[in-house]
N, C-alpha and C positions, 0 to 999 in steps of 0.2 A: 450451444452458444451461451443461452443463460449460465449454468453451473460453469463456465467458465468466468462471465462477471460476476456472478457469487464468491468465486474465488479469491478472485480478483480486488472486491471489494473486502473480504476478509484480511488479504494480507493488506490491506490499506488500514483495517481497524491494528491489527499485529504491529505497524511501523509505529502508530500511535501509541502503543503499548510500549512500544521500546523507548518512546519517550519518558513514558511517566513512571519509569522501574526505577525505586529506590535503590540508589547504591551505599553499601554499606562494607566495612570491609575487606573481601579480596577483593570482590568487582570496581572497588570506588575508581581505581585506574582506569576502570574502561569505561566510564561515564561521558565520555568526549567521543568516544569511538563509537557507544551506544548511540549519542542521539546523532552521528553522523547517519548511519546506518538505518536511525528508524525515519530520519528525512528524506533518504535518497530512496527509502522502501514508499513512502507514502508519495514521490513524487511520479518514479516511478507505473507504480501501479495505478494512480489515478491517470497519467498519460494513458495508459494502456485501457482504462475506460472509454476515456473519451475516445479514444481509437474505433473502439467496439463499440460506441452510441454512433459514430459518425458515418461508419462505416455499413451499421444497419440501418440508419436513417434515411442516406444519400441509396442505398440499393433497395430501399422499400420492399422491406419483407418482411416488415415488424407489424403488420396489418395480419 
């Protein structure tokens, strides 16, 4: 369960990175499509946190 929220939070910091990628380029096209992609990645996976905090908080097994 943890290395799953390691995970999890990993590609949360990855969405963030998709944000702050210089485009220069060939990539400058996809700079709209990048930060769609690193927003919906960070909203995503932070949902998917709090899933996993709630889910082991409300079933108390994190003692």
């Amino acid at each position: 369960m943890y290395y799953t929220a390691l995970l999890f939070f990993a590609c949360i910091l990855a969405g963030f990175a998709l944000l702050k990628v210089p485009v220069y380029g060939v990539i400058a096209g996809l700079a709209g499509f990048l930060e769609i992609v690193g927003v919906l990645v960070i909203l995503v996976f932070a949902f998917a946190l709090l899933y996993i905090g709630f889910k082991t908080l409300f079933s108390r097994t994190w003692r």
